[in-house]
C-alpha atoms as a printed R data frame, in Angstrom:
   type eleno elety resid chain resno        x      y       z
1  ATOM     1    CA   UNK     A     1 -193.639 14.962 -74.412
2  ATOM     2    CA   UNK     A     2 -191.089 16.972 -72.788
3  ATOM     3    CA   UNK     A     3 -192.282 20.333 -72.081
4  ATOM     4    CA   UNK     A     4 -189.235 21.449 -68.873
5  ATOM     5    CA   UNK     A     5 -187.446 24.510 -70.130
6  ATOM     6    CA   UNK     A     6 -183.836 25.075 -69.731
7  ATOM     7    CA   UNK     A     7 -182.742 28.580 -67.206
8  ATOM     8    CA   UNK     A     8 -181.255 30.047 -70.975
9  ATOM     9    CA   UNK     A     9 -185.494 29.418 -72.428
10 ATOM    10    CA   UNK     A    10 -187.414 30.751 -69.192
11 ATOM    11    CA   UNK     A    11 -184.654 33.662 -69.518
12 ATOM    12    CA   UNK     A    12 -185.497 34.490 -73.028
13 ATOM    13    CA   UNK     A    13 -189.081 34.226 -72.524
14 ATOM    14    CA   UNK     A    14 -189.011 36.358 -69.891
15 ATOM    15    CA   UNK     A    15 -186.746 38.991 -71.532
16 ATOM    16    CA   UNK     A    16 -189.469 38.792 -74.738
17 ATOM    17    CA   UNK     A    17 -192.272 39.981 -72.142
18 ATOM    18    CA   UNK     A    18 -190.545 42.339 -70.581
19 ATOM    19    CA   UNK     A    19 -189.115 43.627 -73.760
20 ATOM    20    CA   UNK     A    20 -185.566 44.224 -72.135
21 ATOM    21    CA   UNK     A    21 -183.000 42.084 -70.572
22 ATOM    22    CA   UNK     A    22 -182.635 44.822 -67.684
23 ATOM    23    CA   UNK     A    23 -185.550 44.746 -66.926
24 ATOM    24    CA   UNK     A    24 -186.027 41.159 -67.145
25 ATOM    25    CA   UNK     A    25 -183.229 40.929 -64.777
26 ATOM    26    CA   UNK     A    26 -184.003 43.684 -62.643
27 ATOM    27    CA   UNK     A    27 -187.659 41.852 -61.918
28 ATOM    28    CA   UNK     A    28 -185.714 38.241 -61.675
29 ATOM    29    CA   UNK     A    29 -183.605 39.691 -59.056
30 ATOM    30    CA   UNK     A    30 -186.637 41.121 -56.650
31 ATOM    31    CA   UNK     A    31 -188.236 39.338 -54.274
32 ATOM    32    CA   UNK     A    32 -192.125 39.033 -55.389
33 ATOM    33    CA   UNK     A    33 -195.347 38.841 -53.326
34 ATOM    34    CA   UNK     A    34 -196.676 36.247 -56.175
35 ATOM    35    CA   UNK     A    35 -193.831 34.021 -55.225
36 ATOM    36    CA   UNK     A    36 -194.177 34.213 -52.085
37 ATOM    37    CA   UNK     A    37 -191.505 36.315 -50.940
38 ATOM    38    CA   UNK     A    38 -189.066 34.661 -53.371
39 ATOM    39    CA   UNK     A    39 -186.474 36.411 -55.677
40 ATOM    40    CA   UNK     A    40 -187.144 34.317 -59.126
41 ATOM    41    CA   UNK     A    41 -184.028 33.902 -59.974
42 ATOM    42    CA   UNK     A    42 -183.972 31.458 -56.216
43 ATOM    43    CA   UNK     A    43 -186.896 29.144 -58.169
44 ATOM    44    CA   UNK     A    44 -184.820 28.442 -61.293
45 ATOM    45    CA   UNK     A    45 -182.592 25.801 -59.499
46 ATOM    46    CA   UNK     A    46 -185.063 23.018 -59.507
47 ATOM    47    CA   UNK     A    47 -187.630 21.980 -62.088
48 ATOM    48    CA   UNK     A    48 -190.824 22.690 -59.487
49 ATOM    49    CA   UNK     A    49 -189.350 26.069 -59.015
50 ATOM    50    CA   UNK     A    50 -188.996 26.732 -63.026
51 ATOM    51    CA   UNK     A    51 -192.392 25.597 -63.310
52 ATOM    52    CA   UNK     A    52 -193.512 28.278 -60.768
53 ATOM    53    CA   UNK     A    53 -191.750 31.295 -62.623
54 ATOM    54    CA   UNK     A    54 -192.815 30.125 -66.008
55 ATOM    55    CA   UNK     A    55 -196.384 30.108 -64.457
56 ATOM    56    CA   UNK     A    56 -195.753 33.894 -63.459
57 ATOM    57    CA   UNK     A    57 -194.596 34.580 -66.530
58 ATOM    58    CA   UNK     A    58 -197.134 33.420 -68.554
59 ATOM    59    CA   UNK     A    59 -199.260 35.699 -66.249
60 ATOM    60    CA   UNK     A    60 -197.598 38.500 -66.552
61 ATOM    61    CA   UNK     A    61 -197.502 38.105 -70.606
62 ATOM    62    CA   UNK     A    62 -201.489 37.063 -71.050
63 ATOM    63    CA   UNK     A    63 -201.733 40.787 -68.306
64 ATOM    64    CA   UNK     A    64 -200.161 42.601 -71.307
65 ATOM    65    CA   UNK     A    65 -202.856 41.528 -73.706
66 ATOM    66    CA   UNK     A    66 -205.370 42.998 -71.191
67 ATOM    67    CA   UNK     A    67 -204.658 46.586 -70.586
């Protein structure tokens, strides 16, 4: 099973948690502690990196459930 997402899937997953494409793109464009200092949008050029900004993703969406 082939589970790698294309950039146009990660983007509209993360625009679905964010619940706006600006924002969405405003966090994509920020560099980010929980990267490591990376912007996201540096990580979506290679599978490994897409993994890693899914990962956050899915983080950030379970943290919605929680509050």
């Amino acid at each position: 099973m082939n589970t790698m997402k294309t950039t146009q899937e990660i983007i509209d997953f993360g625009v679905a948690i964010f619940d706006s494409e600006d924002i969405f793109f405003e966090w994509v464009n920020k560099e980010s502690m929980a990267l490591g200092g990376n912007k996201p949008i540096d990580l979506l050029t290679t599978s490994h990196g897409q993994d890693i900004v899914l990962a956050e993703l899915d983080k950030l969406n379970h943290s919605r459930f929680l509050s």
